[in-house]
C-alpha positions in Angstrom: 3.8 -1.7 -70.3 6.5 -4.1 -70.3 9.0 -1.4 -70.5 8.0 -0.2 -67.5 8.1 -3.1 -66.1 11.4 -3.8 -67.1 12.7 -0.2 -65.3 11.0 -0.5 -62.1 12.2 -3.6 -61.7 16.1 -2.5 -62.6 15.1 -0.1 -60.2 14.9 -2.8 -57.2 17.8 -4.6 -57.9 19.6 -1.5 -57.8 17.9 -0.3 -54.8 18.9 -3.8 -53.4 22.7 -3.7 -54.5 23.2 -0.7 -52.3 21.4 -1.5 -49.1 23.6 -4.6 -49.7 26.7 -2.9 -49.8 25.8 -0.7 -47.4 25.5 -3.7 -45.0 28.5 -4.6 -45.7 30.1 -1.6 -45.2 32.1 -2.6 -41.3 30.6 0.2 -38.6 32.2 -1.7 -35.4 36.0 -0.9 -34.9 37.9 -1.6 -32.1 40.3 0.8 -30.8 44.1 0.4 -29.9 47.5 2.0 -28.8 48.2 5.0 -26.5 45.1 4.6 -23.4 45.8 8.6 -22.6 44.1 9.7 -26.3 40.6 7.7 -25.8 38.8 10.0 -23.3 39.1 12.4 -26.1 38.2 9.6 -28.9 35.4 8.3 -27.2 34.0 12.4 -26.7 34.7 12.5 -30.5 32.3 8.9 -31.0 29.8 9.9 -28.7 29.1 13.3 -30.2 29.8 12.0 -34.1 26.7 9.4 -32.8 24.6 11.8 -32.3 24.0 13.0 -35.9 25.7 9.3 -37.1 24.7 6.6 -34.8 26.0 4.0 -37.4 29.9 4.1 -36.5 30.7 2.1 -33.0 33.8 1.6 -31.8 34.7 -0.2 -28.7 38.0 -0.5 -26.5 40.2 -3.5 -27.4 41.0 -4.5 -23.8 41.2 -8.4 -24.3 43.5 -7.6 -27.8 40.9 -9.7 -29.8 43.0 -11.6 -32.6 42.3 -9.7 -36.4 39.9 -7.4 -35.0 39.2 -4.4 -37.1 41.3 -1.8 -35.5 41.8 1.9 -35.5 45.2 2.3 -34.1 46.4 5.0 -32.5 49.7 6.8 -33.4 50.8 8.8 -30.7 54.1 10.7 -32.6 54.6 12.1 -35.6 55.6 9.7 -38.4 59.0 9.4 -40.4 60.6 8.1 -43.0 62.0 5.1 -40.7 59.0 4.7 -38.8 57.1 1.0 -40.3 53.2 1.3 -40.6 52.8 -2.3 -42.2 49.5 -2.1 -44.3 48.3 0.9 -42.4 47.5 4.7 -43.2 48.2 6.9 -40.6 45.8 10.2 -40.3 46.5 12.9 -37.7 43.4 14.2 -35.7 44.9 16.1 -33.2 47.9 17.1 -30.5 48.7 16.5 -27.0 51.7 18.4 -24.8 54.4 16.5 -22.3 55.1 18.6 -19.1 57.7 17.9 -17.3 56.3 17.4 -13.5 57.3 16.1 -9.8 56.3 15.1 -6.7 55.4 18.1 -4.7 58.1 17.7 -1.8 61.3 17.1 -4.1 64.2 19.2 -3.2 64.9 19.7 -7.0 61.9 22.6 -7.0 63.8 24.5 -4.7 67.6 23.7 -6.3 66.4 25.1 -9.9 66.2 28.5 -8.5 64.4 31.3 -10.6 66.1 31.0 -13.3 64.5 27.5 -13.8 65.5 24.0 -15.5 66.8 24.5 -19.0 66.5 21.8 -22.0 70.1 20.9 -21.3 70.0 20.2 -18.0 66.7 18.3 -18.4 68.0 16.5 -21.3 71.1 15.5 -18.3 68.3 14.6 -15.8 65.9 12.2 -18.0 68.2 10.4 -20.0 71.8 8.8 -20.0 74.0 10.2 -22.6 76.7 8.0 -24.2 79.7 9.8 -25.9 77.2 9.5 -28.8 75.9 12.5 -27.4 78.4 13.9 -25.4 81.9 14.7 -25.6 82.7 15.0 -21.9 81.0 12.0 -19.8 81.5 14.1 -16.7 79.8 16.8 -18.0 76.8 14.4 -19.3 75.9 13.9 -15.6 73.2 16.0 -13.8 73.4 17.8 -10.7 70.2 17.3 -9.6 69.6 14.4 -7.4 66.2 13.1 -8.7 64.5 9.4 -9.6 63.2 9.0 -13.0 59.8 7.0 -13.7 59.1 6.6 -17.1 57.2 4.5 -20.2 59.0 1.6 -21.8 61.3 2.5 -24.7 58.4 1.4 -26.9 55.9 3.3 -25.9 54.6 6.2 -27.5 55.4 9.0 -25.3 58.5 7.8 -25.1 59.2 7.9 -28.7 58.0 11.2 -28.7 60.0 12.6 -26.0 63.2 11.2 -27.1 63.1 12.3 -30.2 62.2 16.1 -29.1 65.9 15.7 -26.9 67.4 14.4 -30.0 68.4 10.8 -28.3 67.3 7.2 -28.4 64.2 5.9 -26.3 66.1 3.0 -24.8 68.7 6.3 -23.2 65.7 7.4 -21.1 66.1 6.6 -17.4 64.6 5.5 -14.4 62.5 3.1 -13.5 59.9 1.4 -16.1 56.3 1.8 -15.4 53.8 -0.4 -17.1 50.3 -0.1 -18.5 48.9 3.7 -19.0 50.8 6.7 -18.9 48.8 8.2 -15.2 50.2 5.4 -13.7 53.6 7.7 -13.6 51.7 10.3 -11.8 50.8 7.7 -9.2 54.3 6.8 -8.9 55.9 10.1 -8.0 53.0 10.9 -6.1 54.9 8.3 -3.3 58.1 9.0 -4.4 59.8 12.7 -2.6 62.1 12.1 -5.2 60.2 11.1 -8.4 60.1 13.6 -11.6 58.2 12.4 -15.2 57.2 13.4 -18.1 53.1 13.4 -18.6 50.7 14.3 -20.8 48.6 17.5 -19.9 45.4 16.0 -19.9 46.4 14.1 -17.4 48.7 16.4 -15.2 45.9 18.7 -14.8 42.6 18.1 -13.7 39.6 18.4 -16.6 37.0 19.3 -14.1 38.9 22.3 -12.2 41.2 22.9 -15.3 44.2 23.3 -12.8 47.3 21.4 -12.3 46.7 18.4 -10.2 47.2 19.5 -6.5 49.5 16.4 -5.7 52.1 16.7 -7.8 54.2 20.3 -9.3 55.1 21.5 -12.4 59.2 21.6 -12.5 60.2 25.2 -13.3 61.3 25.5 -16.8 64.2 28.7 -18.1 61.4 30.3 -20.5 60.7 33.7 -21.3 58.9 35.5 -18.1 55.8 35.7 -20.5 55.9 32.1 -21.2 56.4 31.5 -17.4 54.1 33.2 -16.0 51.5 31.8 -18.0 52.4 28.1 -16.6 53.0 29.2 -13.3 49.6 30.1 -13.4 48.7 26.2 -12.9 45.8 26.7 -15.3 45.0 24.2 -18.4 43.3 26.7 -20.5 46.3 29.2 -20.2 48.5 26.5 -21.2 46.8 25.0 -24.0 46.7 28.7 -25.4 50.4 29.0 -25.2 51.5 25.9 -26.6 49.0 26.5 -29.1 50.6 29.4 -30.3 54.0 28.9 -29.5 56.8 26.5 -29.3 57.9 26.6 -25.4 61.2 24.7 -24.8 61.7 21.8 -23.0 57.4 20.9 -23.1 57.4 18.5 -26.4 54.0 19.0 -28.6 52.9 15.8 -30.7 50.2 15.0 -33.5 48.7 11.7 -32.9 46.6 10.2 -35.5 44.2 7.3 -35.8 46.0 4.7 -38.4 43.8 2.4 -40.6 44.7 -0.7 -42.5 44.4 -0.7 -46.1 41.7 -2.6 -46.2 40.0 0.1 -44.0 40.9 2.8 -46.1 38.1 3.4 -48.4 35.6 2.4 -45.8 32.7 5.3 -46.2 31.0 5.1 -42.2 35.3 5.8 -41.2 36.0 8.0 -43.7 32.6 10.6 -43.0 34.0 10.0 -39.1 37.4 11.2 -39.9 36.2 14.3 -41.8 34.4 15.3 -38.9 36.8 14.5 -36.4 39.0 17.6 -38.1 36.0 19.9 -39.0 33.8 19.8 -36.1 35.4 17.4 -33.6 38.2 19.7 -33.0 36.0 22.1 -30.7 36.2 19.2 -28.2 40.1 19.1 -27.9 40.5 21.8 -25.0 37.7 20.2 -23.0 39.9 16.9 -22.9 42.9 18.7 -22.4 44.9 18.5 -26.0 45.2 21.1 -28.5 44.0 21.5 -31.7 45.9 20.6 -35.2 47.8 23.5 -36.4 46.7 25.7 -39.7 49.3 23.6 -41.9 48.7 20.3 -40.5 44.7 20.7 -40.6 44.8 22.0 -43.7 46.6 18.7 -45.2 44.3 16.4 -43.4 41.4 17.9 -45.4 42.6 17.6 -48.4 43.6 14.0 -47.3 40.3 13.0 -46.7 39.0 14.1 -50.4 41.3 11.7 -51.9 39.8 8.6 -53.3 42.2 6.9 -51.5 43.6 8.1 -48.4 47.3 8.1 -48.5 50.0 7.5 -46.0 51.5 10.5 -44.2 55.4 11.1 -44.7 
């Protein structure tokens, strides 16, 4: 009798410990970094909630001081690249088009044979003799005004590194705050040309290019341009899916956790799911899917014990 005693009360305590730890266990997150990725984030929590309504995460728009964060990484880490206490994991991939307002002369200058990654590299950025030998020859013929990101932001590390400069060498004029806001900007400028992320060139409902603003023509293959001249998201996504298609930069972006975060079991099921299941919802936000490699490593990442930094 009192040995039974003895185990169903072991049994309690135990039962106890775990409901205890699993209290402690931190659900609410907020979320920070690159505002184009959390359309598709927040379609990622909201259908993860369905079968997991434990995890909530919440946009960090007052930057509350030591919050818990997931952080979003918006280019693909190196070995230079500082992620202070932090573990980056990859969850997906987003294109940069090249676009411009609809009335600006330099559609009709490009000709058929298009713009190639030369003379774009000429148009965004200004080369040094770091890059160039001839400083004449650095200069664009194209008469066109540049909006961009600040050299720290995200897309901008991203596209200067696909041209093979620095971020502070892109020109133009600085735009603030989220990446649509350069859409907005050449929308009232004849003149204006940007780099933007597909999901927000092209319109989710109608899965077209936006009817304000125009893809600039690009020297591709006639495949490869005629499936971009066809204006259509789905089209596009399929290509750069399967195919590298100069001059339009493709990304992984990740969600990057502090050490302390790590190991936590509501983010780590989350995670899992996000490159299982969660991927099916990519398209329908307008960014592609991880590739075979890449997806393949994630996985294995999230078996570890301890989920490790990504080189």
């Amino acid at each position: 009798m009192r040995t039974n005693v003895i185990k169903s009360l072991a049994l309690v305590l135990l039962l106890s410990a775990s409901v205890y730890g699993q209290e402690k266990e931190n659900r609410s997150f907020y979320l920070k970094g690159a505002k184009f990725t959390f359309p598709l984030i927040e379609k990622w929590v909201s259908e993860y909630n369905k079968l997991n309504p434990q995890l909530q995460i919440k946009i960090n728009t007052k930057q509350i001081p030591d919050a818990q964060g997931l952080n979003v990484v918006a280019y693909q880490l190196t070995d230079s690249d500082q992620l202070a206490n932090q573990t980056a994991f990859y969850v997906g991939r987003y294109a940069l088009v090249p676009v411009s307002n609809k009335q600006n002369p330099i559609l009709s200058k490009a000709g058929k044979g298009g713009l190639s990654k030369k003379v774009l590299k000429k148009l965004f950025f200004d080369e040094s003799d770091e890059y160039s030998e001839d400083q004449q020859d650095a200069k664009s013929k194209y008469i066109a005004t540049v909006y961009a990101r600040e050299s720290q932001a995200p897309t901008t590390i991203a596209l200067a590194r696909y041209f093979g400069v620095k971020p502070v060498n892109l020109k133009g004029k600085k735009v603030l705050g989220d990446d649509i806001y350069l859409l907005n900007a050449i929308k009232k400028d004849t003149t204006g040309v940007t780099y933007n992320s597909i999901n927000y060139a092209y319109d989710l409902q109608s899965r077209k290019l936006r009817s304000d603003i125009a893809l600039l023509p690009l020297s591709l293959k006639s495949q490869q341009k005629e499936v971009l001249n066809s204006l259509d998201l789905d089209n596009a996504i399929s290509l750069l899916e399967k195919n590298s298609v100069e001059s339009i930069p493709v990304q992984n972006f990740g969600l990057a956790l502090s050490n302390e975060q790590r190991d936590n079991k509501i983010l780590r099921s989350f995670l899992k799911w996000v490159i299982t299941s969660g991927q099916s919802y990519n398209h329908e936000a307008g960014f592609l899917n991880l590739d075979e490699s890449t997806l393949s490593a994630q996985k294995a990442q999230t078996e570890e014990k301890l989920l490790t930094a990504i080189q």
